[in-house]
C-alpha positions as CSV (number, residue, x, y, z in Angstrom):
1,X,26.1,-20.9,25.6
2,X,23.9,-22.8,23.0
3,X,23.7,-25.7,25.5
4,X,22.7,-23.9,28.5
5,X,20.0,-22.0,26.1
6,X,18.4,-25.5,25.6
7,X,18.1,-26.5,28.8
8,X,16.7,-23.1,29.9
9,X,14.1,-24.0,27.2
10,X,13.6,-27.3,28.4
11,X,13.0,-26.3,32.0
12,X,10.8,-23.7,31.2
13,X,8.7,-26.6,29.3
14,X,8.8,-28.8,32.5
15,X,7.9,-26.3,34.9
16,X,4.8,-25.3,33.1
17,X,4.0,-29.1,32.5
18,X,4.0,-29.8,35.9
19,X,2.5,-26.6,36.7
20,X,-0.8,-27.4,34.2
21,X,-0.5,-30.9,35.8
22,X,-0.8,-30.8,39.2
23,X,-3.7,-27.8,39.2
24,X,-6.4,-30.4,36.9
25,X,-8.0,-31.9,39.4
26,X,-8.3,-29.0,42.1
27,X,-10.5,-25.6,42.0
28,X,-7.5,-23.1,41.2
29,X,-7.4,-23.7,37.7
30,X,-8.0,-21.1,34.7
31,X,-12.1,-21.6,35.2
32,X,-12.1,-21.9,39.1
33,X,-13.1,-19.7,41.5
34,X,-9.8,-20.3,44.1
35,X,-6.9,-19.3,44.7
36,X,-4.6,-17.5,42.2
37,X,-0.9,-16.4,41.5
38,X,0.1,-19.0,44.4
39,X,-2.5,-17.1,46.9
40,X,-6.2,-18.3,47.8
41,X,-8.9,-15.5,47.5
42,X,-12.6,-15.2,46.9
43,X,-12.5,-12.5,43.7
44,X,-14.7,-14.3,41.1
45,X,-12.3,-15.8,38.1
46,X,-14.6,-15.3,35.5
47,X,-14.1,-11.7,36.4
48,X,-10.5,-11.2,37.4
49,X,-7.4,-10.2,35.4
50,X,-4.3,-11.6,37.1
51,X,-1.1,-10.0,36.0
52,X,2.7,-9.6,36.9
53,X,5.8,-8.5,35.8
54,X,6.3,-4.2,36.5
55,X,6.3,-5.1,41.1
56,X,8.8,-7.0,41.9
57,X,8.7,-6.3,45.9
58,X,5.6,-5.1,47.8
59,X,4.1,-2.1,46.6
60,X,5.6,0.8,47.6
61,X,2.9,3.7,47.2
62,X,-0.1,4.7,44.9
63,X,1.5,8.3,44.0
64,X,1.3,8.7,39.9
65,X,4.2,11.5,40.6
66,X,6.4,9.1,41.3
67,X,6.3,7.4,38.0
68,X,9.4,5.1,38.9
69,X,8.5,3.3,41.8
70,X,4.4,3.6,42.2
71,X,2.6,0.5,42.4
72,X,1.4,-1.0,39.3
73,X,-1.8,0.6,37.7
74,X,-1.7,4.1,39.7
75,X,-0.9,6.0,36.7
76,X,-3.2,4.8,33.9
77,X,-6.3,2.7,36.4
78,X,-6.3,4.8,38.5
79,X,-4.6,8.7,37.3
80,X,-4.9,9.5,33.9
81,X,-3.2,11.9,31.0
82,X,-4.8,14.6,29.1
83,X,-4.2,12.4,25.9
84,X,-2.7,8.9,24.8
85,X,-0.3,7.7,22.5
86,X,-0.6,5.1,19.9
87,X,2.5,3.8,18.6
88,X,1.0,1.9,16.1
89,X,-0.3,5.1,14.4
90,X,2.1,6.9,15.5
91,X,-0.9,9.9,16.9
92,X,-2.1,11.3,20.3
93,X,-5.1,10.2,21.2
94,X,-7.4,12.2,23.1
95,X,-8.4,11.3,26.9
96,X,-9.0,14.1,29.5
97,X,-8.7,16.3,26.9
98,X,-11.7,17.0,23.9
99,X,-9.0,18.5,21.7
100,X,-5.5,20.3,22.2
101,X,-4.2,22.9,20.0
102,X,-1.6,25.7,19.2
103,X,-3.6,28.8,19.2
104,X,0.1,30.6,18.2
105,X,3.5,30.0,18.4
106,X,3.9,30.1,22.1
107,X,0.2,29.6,23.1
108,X,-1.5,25.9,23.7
109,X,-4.9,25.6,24.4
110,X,-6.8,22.3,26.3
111,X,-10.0,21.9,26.1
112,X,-11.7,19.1,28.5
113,X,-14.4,16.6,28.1
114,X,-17.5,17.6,30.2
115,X,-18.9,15.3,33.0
116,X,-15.9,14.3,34.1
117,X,-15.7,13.4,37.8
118,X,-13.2,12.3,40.1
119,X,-14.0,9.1,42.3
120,X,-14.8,11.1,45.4
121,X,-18.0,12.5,43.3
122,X,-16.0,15.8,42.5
123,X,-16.0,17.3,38.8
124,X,-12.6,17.5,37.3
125,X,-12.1,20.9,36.2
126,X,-9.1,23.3,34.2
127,X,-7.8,24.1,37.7
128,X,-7.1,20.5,38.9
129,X,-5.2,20.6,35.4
130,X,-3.6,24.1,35.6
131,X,-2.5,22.7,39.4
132,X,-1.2,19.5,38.4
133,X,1.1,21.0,35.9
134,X,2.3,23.1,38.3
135,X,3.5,20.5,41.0
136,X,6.6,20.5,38.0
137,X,8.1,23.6,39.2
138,X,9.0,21.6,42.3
139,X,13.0,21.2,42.2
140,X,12.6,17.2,42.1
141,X,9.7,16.7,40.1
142,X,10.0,14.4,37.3
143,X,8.8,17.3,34.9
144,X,10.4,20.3,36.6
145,X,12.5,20.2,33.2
146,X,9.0,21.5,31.4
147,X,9.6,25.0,33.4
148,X,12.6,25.7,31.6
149,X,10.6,26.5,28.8
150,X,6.8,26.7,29.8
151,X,5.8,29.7,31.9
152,X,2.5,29.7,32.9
153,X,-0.5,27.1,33.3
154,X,-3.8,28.7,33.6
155,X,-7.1,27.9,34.0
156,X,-9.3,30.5,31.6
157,X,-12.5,28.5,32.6
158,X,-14.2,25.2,34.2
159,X,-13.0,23.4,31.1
160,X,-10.2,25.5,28.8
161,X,-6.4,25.6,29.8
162,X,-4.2,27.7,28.4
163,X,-0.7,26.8,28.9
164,X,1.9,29.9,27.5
165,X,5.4,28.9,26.9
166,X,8.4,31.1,26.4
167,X,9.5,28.7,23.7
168,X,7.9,26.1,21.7
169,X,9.4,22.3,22.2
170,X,6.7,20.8,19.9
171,X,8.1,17.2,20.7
172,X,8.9,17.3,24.2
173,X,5.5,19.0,24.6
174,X,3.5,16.3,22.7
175,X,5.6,13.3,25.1
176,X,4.6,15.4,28.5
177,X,0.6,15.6,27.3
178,X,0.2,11.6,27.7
179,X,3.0,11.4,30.7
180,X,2.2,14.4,32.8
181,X,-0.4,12.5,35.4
182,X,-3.6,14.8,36.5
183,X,-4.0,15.2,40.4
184,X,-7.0,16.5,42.6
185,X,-6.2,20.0,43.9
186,X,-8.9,20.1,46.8
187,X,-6.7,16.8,47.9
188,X,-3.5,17.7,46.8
189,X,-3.5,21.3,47.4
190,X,-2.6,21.3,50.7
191,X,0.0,18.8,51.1
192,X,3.3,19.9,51.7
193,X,6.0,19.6,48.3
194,X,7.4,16.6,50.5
195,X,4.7,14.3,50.6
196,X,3.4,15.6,47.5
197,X,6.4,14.3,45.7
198,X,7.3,11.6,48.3
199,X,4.0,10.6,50.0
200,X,2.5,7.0,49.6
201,X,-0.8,8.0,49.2
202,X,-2.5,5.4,50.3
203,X,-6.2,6.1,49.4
204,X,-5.8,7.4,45.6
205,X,-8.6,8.9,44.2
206,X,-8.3,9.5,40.7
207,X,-10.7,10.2,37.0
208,X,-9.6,6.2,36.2
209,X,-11.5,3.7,35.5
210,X,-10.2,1.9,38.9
211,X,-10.1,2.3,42.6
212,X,-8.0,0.6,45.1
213,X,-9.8,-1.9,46.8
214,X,-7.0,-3.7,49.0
215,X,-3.1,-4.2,48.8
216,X,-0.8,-6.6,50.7
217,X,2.6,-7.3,50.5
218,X,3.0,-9.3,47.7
219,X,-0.1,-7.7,45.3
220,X,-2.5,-5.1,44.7
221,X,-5.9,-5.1,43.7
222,X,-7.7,-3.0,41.7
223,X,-12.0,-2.6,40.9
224,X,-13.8,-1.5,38.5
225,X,-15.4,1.8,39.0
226,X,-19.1,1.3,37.0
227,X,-19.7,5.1,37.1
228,X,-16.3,6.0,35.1
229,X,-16.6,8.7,32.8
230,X,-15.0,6.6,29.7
231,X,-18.1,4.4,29.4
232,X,-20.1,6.9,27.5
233,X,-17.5,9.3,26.4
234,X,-15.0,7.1,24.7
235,X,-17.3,3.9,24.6
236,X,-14.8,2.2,26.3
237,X,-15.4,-0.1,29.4
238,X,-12.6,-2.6,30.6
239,X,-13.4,-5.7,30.7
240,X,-12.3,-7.1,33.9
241,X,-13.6,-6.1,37.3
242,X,-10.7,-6.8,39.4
243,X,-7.4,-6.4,38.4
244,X,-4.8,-8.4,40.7
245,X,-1.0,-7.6,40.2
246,X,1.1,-9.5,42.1
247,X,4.8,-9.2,42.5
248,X,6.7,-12.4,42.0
249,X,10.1,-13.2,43.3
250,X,11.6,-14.4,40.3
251,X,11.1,-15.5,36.5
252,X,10.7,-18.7,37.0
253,X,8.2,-18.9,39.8
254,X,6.1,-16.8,37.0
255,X,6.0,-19.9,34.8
256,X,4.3,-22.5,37.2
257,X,1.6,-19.8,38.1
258,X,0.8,-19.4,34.3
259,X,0.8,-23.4,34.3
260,X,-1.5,-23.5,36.6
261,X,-3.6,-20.9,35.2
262,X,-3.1,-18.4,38.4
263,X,-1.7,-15.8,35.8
264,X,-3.6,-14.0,32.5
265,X,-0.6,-12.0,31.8
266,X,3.1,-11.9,32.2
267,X,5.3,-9.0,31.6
268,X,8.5,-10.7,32.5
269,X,10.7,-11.7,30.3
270,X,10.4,-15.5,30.6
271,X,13.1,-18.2,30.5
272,X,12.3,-20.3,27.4
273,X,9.6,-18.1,26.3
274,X,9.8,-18.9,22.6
275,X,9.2,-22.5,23.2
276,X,6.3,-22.1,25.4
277,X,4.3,-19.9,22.5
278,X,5.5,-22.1,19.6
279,X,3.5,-25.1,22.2
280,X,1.0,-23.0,22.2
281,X,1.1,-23.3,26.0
282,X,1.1,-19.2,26.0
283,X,0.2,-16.7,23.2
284,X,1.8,-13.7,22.1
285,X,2.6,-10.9,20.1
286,X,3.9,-12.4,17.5
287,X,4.5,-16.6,17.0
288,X,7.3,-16.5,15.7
289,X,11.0,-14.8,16.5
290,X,11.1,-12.1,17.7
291,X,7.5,-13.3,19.3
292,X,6.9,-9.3,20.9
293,X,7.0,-5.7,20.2
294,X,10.3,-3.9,20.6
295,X,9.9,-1.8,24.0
296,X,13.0,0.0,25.0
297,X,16.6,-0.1,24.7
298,X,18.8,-1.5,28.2
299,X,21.3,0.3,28.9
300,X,25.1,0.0,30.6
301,X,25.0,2.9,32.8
302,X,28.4,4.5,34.0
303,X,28.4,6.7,37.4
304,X,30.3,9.6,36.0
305,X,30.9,11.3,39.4
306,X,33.3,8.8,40.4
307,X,36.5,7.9,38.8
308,X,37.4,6.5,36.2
309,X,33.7,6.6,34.9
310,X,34.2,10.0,34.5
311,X,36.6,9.3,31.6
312,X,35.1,9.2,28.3
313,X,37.9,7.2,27.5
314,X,37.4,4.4,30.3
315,X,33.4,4.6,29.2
316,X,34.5,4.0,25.5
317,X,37.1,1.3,26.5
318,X,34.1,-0.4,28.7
319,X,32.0,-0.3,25.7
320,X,34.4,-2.4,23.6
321,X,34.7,-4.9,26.4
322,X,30.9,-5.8,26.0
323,X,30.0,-8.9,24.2
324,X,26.6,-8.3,23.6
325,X,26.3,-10.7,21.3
326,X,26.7,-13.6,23.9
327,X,24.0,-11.9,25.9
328,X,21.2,-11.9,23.0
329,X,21.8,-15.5,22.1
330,X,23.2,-16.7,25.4
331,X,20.8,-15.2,27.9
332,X,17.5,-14.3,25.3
333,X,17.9,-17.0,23.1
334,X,17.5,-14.9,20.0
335,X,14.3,-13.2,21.7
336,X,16.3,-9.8,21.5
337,X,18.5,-7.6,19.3
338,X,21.7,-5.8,19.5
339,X,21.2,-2.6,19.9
340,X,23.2,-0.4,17.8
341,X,25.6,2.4,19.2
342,X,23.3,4.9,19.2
343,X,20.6,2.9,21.3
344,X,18.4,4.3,19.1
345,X,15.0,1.7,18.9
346,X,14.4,0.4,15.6
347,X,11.5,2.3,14.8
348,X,13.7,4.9,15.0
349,X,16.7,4.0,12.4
350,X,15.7,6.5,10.4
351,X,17.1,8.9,12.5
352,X,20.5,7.5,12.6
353,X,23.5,9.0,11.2
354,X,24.8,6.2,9.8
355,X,28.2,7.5,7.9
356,X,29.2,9.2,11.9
357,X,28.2,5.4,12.9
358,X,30.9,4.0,10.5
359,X,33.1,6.6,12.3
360,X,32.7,7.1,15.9
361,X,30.4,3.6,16.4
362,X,31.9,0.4,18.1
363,X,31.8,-2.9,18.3
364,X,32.5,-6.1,20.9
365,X,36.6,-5.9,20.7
366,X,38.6,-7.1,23.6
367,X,42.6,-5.5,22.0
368,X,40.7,-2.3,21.0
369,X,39.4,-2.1,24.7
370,X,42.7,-2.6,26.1
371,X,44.5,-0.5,23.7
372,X,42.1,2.4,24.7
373,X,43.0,1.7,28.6
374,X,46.7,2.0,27.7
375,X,46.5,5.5,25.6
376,X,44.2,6.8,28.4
377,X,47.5,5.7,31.0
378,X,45.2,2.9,32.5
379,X,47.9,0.0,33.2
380,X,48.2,-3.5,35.3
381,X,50.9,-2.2,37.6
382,X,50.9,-5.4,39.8
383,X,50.3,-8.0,37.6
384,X,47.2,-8.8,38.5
385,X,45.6,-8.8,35.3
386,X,43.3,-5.6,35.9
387,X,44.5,-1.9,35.0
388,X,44.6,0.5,37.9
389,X,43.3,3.4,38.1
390,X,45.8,6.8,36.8
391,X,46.9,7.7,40.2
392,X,47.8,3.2,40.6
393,X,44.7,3.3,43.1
394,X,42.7,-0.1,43.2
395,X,40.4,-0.1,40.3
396,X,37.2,-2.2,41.3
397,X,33.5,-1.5,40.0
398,X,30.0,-3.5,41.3
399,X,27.3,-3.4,38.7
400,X,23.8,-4.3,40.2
401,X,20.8,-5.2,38.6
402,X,17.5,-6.3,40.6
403,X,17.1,-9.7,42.2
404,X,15.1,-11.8,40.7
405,X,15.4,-9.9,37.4
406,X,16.9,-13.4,35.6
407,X,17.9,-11.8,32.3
408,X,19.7,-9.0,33.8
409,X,21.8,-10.8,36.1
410,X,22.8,-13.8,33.6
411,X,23.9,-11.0,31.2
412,X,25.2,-8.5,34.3
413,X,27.5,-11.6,34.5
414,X,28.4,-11.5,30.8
415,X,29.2,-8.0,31.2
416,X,31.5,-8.7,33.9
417,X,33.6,-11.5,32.0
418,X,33.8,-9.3,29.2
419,X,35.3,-6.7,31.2
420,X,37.9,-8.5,32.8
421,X,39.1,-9.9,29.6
422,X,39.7,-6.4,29.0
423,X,41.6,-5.9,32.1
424,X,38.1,-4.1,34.2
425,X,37.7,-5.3,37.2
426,X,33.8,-5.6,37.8
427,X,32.0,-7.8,39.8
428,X,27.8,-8.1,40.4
429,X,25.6,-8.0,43.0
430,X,21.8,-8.4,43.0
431,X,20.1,-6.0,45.6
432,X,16.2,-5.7,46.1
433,X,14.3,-3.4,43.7
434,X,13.1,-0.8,45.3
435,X,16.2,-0.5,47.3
436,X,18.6,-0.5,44.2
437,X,15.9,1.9,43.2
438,X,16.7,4.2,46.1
439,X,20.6,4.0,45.4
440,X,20.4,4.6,41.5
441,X,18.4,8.2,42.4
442,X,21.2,8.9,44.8
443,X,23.6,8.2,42.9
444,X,25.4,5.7,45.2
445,X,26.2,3.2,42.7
446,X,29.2,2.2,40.5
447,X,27.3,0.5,37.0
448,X,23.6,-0.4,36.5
449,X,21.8,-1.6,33.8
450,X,18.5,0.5,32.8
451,X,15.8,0.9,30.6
452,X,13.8,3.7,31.4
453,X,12.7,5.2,28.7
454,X,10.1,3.6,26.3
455,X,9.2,3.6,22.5
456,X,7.7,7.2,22.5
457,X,6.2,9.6,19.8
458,X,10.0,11.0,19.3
459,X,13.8,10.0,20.0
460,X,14.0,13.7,21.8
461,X,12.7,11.0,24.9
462,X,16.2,9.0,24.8
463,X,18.2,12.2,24.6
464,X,16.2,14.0,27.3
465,X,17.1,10.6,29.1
466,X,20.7,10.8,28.8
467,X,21.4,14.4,28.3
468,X,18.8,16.4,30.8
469,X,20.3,19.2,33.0
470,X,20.6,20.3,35.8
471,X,21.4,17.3,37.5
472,X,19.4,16.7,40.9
473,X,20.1,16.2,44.6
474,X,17.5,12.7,43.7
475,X,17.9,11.5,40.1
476,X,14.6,9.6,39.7
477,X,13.6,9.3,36.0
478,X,16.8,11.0,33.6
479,X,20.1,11.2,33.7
480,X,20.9,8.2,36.4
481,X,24.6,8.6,35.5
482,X,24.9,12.5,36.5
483,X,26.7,13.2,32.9
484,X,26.9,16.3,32.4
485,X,27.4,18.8,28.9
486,X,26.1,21.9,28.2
487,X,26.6,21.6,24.7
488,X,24.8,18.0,24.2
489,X,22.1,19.6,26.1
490,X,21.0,22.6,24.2
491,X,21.1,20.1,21.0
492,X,18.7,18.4,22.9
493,X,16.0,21.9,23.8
494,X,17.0,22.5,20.2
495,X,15.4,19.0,19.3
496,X,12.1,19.4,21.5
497,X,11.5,22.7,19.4
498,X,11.7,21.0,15.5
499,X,8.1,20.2,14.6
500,X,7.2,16.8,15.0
501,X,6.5,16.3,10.9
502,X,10.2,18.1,10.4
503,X,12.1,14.9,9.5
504,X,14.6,16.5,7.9
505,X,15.1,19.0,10.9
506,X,15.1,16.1,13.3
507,X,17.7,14.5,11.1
508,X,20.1,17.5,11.3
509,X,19.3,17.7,15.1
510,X,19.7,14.5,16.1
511,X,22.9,13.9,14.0
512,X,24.8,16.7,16.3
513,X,23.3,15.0,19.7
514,X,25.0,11.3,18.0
515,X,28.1,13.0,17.5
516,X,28.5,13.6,21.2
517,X,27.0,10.7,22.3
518,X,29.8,8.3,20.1
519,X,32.5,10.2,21.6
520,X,31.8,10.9,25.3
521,X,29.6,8.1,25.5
522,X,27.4,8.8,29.1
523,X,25.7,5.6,28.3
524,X,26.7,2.3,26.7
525,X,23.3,0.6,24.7
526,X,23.5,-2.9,24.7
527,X,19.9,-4.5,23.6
528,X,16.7,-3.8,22.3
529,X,14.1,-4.9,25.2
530,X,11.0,-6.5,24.0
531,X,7.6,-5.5,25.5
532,X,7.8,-9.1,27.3
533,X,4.1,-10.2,27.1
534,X,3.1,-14.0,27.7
535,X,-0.7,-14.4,28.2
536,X,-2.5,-17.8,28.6
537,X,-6.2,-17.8,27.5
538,X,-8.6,-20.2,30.4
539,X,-9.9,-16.9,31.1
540,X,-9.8,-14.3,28.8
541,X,-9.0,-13.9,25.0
542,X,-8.6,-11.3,22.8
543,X,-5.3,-10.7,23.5
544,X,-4.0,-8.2,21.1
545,X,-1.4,-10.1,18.0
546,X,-0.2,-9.4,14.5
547,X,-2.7,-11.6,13.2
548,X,-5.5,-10.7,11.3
549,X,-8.4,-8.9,12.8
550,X,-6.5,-9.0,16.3
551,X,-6.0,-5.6,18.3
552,X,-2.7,-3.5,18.3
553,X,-2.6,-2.2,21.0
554,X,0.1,-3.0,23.4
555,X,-0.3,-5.8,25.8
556,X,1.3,-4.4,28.7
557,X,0.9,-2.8,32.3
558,X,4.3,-1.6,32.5
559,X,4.5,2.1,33.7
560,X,3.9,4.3,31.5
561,X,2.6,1.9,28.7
562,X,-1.2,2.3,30.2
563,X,-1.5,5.5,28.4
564,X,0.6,3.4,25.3
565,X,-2.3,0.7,24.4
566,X,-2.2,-1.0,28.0
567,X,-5.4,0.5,29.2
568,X,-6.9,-0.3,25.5
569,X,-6.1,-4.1,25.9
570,X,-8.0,-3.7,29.1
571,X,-11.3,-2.9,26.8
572,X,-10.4,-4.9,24.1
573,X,-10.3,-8.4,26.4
574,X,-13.3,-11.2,25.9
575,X,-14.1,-13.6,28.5
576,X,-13.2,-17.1,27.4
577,X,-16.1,-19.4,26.6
């Protein structure tokens, strides 16, 4: 594995050699005016932010609501949150929203900046909020969770909400204030739940600090809109004036467009990435291992509904079977950590139970894998070295990860090997995005790997991940493999209710959610992702680093992480000299 690492290291050198080579004598370069990110176009250079790495097929619609598959920048450019989150301080930041406060124990009050206008020229006001909290009480909204708990969102006037809740989930409540997007009612309002949950909405209008000005099928672009509301109220302006996003059709091709100066800013995780920043061909968080920010944790992700994933046993003897270890140094090179069998991110160890660890926890072991099959009844009752199902039916499972997606499929592969040394039959496929997408909400899968969830203000986001009932007709955001327990699922509303500066309630909390997660185990963690950011500097500097003096906020476009220093980055940029 060490050998193949090299030569995906060397590659990625060559590629962006010949990439920075054959663009110095022509116009497309970082301080040109051409073509970009393999395309030709007239958007000035000087004033464009080229990006990649969340689309990886043509964009499929500009609806914030549907936060898994909306083309990149419609929640955050475009939409925005009542507040932000910084997960370098660890606070909300206020957006939308003045202030935000509980006014008692079941009573939260929002109070809105003035002179804040939609781009159609329309004030926002407390109803558009009061509405757009509202669109969660539909069945297969991503927040129709939130009306479990919440039971009325109500305008009081033009610029106060008041949001009454039959119980308080202090955590949960603090995540949905910077995830819950804010929609137009007098556009919104009368659209049908349908298209309101469903529709592409091809002509957004938002509060952002963006508008959509075109969209093919490989990219989207965004401008600028001078009269945004931030400028004066937050003194923030972003810096560029177009931002293009282009989907790319693999890793690789990402490396000869930053070569060539056609990208600012990848999000991908790149082949050979460490070798790149340590030649200073491309800067990043850090310059040295592990180079960027942890991000999320992947996740092996059983279909429960179908047998045998909806044995606890079969999940746990899967789980022993994986050698993550080959896929961190063998696929990442080091760039990436274990995860540990709680998935929990680093940032949160704390939180770990680490003596129930030492318990229930496992560990990459091929016998114990196979001795779990046997005391289960799994056997290999035709010698073909894979166990049968209980009944002696075939026993065959397909894990698919994106194509394209370079990482996941080298270590979707890894997976596989380590299964059938176990005696699992599983082999890989590599289906589009968007439609594996499709499949996933469905639940017409057998394995995929997924990362989801993000670092957040609270671990009560993974559990909610992994343990949210009821599950849906369409799975879109939570719960992907339809596991369902009561029990694990009250520990989690129990969680979303302890105060967020409770650590020792969290502790207790989250220590009775581990114990069923160790045992049943619904999901199997396998890495810590890193907030993959590669950014080369023709064009713009400034990009945020641990250095001295450089910003913190997070150097990504990824959903979700706009409202999580992405957006910031955008005001923080300098034009290169």
């Amino acid at each position: 594995m060490g050998t193949r690492t090299r030569l995906r290291v060397t590659t990625a050198l060559a590629v962006f050699t010949l990439a920075a080579t054959a663009c110095t004598g022509g116009g497309s370069g970082a301080g040109g005016t051409g073509g970009t990110a393999g395309k030709g176009g007239s958007l000035p250079r000087n004033e464009t932010l080229y990006t990649t790495g969340t689309q990886w097929g043509p964009p499929a619609n500009y609806n914030p609501l549907r936060n898994w598959d909306h083309a990149t920048g419609t929640k955050g450019l475009v939409y925005e949150t009542l507040f932000h989150f910084d997960p370098d301080k660890g606070e909300l930041t206020p957006w939308l929203a003045e202030s935000g406060s509980w006014t008692d124990g079941t009573t939260y009050e929002v109070k809105l900046r003035q002179g804040i206008t939609w781009a159609d020229g329309k004030p926002l006001t407390a109803k558009d909020v009061a509405y757009s909290y509202g669109l969660g009480k539909i069945e297969a909204s991503a927040f129709h969770s939130l009306w479990s708990w919440l039971s009325d969102a109500k305008a009081v006037d033009d610029t106060t909400v008041r949001f009454t809740f039959k119980e308080a989930r202090y955590q949960e409540w603090d995540y949905t204030l910077y995830g819950q997007p804010v929609v137009p009612e007098h556009i919104w309002g009368s659209r049908t739940d349908e298209d309101v949950l469903n529709g592409v909405n091809d002509k957004p209008v938002g509060t952002g600090a963006y508008k959509l000005r075109s969209k093919t099928q490989d990219r989207v672009v965004w401008e600028r809109r001078d009269d945004w509301w931030g400028t004066k109220a937050l003194s923030m302006t972003p810096a560029p004036r177009y931002i293009v996003d282009v989907s790319n059709p693999s890793n690789e091709v990402v490396i000869g467009q930053l070569g060539q100066g056609q990208l600012d800013l990848s999000n991908n995780f790149l082949p050979g990435a460490s070798s790149l920043i340590k030649s200073k061909k491309v800067v990043s968080y850090y310059d040295k291992a592990p180079y960027m920010l942890s991000a999320n944790t992947a996740w092996l992700v059983p279909n429960t509904t179908k047998k045998p994933m909806d044995d606890a046993a079969f999940r746990r003897a899967l789980a022993a079977s994986v050698d993550t270890g080959k896929i961190v140094k063998g696929v990442y090179g080091d760039l990436v950590k274990p995860a540990s069998p709680t998935g929990l991110l680093p940032q949160w160890e704390q939180y770990e139970d680490k003596a129930l660890i030492a318990e229930k926890g496992f560990t990459h072991d091929p016998a114990a894998a196979k001795k779990e099959l046997a005391d289960a009844g799994y056997k290999d009752t035709n010698g073909d070295g894979f166990v049968e199902n209980k009944d002696g039916s075939a026993l065959s499972l397909k894990l698919a990860v994106p194509s394209g997606w370079t990482d996941w499929m080298e270590a979707a592969k890894v997976i596989a090997a380590g299964a059938k040394d176990a005696g699992i039959k599983v082999t890989t496929e590599f289906p589009d995005q968007n439609a594996l997408n499709e499949q996933r909400g469905k639940g017409d899968f057998d394995l995929v790997i997924n990362n989801e969830r993000q670092l957040s203000n609270t671990p009560w986001t993974y559990y909610d991940y992994i343990f949210q009932l009821p599950v849906q007709k369409q799975q879109n955001t939570v719960n992907f493999g339809r596991y369902e327990n009561e029990e694990a699922w009250k520990l989690v509303q129990e969680l979303g209710g302890v105060k967020t500066d409770d650590t020792a309630g969290m502790k207790a909390a989250v220590s009775k959610i581990q114990d069923i997660q160790l045992t049943e185990m619904p999901l199997i963690p396998l890495w810590y992702n890193g907030l993959w950011s590669q950014s080369t500097t023709g064009t713009w500097t400034n990009w945020p680093s641990d250095a001295e003096g450089a910003p913190k906020a997070a150097p990504a476009l990824w959903r979700n992480w706009l409202e999580m220093g992405g957006f910031e980055t955008l005001t923080q940029l300098k034009p290169a000299k």
